[in-house]
TIPATI-379110 format. One record per atom (N, C-alpha, C, O): residue number from 1; residue in one letter; y, x, z. Coordinates in Angstrom, 1 decimal, padded with zeros to 4 digits, always signed. Each point is the difference from the previous one (the first is absolute). Last residue first. Layout:
<rs>
<r NUM,'a',<Y,X,Z>>
...
</rs>
This chain:
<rs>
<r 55,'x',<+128.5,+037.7,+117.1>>
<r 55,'x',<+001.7,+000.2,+000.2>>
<r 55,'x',<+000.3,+001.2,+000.0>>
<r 55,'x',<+001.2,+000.3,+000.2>>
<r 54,'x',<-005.9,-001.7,+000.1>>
<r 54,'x',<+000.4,-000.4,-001.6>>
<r 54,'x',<+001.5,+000.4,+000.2>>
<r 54,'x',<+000.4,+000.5,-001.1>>
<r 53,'x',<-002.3,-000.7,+005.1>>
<r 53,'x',<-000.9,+001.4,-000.5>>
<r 53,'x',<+000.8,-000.2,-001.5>>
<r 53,'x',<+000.7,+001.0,-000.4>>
<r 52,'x',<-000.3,-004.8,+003.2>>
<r 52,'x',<+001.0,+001.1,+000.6>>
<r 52,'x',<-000.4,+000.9,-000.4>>
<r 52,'x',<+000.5,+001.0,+000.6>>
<r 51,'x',<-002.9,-004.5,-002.0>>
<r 51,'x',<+001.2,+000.1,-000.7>>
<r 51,'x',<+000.7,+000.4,+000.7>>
<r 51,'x',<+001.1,-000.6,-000.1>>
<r 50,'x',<-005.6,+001.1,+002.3>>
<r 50,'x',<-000.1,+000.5,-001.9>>
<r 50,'x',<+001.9,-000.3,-000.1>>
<r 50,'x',<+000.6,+001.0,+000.2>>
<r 49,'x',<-001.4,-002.3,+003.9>>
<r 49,'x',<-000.5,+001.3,-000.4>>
<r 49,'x',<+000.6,+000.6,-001.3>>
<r 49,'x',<+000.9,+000.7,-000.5>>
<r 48,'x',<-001.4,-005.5,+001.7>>
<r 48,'x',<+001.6,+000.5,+000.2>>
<r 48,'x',<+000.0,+001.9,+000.0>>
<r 48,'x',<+001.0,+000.6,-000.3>>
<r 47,'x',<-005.1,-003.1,-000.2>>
<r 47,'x',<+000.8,+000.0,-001.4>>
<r 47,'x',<+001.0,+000.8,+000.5>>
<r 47,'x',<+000.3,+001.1,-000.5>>
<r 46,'x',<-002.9,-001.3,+003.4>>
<r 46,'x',<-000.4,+001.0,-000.8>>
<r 46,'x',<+001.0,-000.4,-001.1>>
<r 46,'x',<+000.6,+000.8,-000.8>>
<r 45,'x',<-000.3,-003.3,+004.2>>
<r 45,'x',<+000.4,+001.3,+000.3>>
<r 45,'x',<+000.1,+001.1,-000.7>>
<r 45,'x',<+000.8,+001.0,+000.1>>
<r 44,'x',<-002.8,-005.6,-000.4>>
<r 44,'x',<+001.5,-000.2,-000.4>>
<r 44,'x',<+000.3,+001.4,+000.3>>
<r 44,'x',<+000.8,+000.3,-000.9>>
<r 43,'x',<-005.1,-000.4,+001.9>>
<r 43,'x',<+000.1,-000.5,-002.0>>
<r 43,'x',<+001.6,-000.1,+000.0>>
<r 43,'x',<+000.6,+000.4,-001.0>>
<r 42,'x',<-002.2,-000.2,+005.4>>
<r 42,'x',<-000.3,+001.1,-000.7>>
<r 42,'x',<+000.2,+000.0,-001.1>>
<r 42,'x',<+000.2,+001.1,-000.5>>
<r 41,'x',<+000.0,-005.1,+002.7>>
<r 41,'x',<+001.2,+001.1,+000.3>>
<r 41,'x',<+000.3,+001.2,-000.7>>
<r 41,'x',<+001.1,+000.4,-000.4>>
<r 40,'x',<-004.9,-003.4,+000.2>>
<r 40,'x',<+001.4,-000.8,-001.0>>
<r 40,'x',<+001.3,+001.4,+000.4>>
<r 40,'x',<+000.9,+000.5,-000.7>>
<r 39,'x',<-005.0,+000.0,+003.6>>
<r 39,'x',<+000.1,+000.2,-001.6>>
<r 39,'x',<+000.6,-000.3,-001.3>>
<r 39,'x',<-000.1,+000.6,-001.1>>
<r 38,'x',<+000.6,-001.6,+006.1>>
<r 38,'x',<-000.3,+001.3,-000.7>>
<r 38,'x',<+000.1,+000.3,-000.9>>
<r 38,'x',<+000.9,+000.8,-000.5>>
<r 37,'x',<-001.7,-005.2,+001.2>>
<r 37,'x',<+001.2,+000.1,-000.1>>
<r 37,'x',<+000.4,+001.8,-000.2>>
<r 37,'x',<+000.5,+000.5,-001.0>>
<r 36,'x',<-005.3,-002.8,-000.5>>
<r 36,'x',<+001.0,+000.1,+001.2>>
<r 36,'x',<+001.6,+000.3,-000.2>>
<r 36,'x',<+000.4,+000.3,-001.1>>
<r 35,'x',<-004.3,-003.3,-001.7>>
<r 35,'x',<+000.7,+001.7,-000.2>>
<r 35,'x',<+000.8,-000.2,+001.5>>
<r 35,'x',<+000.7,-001.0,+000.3>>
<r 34,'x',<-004.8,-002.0,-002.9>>
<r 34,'x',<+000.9,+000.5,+000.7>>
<r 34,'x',<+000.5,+001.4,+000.5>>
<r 34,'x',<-000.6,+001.1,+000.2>>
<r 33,'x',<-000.7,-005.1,-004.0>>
<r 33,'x',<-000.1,+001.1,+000.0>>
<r 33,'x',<+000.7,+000.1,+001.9>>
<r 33,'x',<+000.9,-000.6,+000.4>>
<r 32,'x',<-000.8,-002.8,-004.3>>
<r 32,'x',<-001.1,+000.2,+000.3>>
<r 32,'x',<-000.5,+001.4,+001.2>>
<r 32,'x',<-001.2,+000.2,+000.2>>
<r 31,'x',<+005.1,-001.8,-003.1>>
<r 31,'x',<-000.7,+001.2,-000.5>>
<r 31,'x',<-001.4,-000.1,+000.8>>
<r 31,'x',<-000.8,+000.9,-000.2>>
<r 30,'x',<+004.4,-004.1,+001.6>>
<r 30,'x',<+000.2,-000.1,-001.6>>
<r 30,'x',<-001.1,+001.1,-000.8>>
<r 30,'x',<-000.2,-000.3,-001.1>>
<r 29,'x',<+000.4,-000.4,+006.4>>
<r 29,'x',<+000.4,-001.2,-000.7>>
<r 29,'x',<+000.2,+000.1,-002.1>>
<r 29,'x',<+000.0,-000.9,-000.8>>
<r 28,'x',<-000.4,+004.9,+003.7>>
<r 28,'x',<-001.1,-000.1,+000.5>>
<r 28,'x',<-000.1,-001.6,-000.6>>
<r 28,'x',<-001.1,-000.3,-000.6>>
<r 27,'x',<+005.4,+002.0,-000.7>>
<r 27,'x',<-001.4,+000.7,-000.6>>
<r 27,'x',<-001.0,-000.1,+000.3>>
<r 27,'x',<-000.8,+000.4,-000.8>>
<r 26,'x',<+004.6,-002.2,+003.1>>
<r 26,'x',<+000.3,-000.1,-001.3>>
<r 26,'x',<-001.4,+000.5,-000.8>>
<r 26,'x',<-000.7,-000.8,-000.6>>
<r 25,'x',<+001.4,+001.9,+004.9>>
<r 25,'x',<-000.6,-001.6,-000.1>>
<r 25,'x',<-000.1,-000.1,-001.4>>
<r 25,'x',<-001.1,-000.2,-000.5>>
<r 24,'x',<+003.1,+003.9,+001.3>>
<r 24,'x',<-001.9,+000.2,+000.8>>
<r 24,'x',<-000.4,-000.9,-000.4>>
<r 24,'x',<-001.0,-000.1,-000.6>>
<r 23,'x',<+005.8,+000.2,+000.0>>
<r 23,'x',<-000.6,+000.8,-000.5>>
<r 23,'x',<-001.6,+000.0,-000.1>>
<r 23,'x',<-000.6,+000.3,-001.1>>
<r 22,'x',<+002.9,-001.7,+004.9>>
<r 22,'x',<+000.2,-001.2,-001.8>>
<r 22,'x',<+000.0,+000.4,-001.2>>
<r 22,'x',<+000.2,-000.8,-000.9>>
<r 21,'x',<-000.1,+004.2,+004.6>>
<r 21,'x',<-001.2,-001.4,+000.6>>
<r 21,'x',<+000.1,-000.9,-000.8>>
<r 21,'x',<-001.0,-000.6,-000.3>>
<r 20,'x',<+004.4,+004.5,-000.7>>
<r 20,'x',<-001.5,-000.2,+000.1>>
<r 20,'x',<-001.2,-000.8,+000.0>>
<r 20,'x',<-000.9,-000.1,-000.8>>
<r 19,'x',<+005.8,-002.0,-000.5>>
<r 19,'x',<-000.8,+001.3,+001.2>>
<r 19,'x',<-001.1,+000.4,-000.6>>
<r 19,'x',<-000.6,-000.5,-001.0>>
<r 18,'x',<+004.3,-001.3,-002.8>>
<r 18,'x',<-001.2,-000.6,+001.1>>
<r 18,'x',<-000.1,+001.1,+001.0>>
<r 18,'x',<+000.4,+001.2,-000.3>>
<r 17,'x',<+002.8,-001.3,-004.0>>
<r 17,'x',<+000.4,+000.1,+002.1>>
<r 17,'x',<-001.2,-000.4,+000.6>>
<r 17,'x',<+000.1,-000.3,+001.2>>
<r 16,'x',<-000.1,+001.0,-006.1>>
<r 16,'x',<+000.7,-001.3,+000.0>>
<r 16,'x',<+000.4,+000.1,+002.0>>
<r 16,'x',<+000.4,-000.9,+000.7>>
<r 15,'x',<-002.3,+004.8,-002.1>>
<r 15,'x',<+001.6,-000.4,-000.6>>
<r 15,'x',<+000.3,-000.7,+000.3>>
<r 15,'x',<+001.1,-000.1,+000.5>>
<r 14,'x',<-005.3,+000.2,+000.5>>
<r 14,'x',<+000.7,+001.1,+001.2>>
<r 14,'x',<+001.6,-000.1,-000.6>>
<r 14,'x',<+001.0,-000.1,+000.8>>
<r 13,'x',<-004.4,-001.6,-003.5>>
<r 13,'x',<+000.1,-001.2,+001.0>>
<r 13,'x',<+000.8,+001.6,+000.6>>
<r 13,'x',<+000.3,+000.5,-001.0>>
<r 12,'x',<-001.7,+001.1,-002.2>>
<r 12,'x',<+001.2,-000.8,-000.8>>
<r 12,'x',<+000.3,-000.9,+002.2>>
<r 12,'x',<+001.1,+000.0,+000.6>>
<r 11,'x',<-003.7,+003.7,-000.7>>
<r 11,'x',<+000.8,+000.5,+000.0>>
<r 11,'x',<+001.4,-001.2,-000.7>>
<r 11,'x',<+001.2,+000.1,+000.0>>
<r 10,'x',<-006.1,-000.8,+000.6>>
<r 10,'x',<+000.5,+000.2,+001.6>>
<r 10,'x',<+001.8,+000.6,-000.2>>
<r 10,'x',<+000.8,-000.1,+000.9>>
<r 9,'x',<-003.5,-001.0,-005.2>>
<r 9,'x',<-000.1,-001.2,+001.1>>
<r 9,'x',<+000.8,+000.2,+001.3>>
<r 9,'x',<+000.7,-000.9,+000.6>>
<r 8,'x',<-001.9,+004.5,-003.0>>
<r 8,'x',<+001.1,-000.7,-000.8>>
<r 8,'x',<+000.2,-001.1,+000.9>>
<r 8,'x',<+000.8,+000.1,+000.8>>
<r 7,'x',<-004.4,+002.4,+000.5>>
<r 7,'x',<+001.2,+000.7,+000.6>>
<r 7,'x',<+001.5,-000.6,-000.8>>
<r 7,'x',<+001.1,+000.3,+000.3>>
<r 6,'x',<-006.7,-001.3,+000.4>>
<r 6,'x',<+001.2,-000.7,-000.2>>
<r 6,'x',<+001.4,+000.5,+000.3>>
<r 6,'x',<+000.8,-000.7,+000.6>>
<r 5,'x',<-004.6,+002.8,-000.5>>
<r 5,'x',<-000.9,-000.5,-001.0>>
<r 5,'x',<+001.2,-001.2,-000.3>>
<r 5,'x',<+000.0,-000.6,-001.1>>
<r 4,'x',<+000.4,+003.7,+005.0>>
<r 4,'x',<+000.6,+000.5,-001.2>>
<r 4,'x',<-000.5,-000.7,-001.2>>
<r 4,'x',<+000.2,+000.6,-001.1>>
<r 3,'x',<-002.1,-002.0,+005.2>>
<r 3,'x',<+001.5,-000.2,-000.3>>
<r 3,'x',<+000.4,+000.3,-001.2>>
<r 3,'x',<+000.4,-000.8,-000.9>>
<r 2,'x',<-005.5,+000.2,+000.6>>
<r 2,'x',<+000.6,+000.9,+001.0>>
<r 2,'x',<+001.7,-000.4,+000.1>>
<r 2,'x',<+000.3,-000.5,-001.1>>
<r 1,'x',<-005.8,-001.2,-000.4>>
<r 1,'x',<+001.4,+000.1,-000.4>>
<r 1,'x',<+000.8,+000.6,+001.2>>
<r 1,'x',<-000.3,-000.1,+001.2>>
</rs>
């Protein structure tokens, strides 16, 4: 499993205001899974990507 395997997950908790790193926890604690912060980064960047391309 890869970050992008949770990119709704990373994009709801990032609204509700979590960090990154409570971000990481949140998913390595609830998904089993660990994802670096990097990589939470990279998934928020790209979205913020895509809906500046959609405008």
């Amino acid at each position: 499993m890869k970050a992008a395997d949770f990119e709704q997950d990373i994009l709801r908790l990032r609204r509700e205001g979590e960090t990154y790193d409570s971000i990481a926890l949140w998913i390595a604690t609830n998904k089993k899974v660990v994802v670096s912060t990097g990589a939470i980064r990279n998934i928020l960047k790209k979205n913020e990507l895509m809906q500046a391309a959609k405008k």
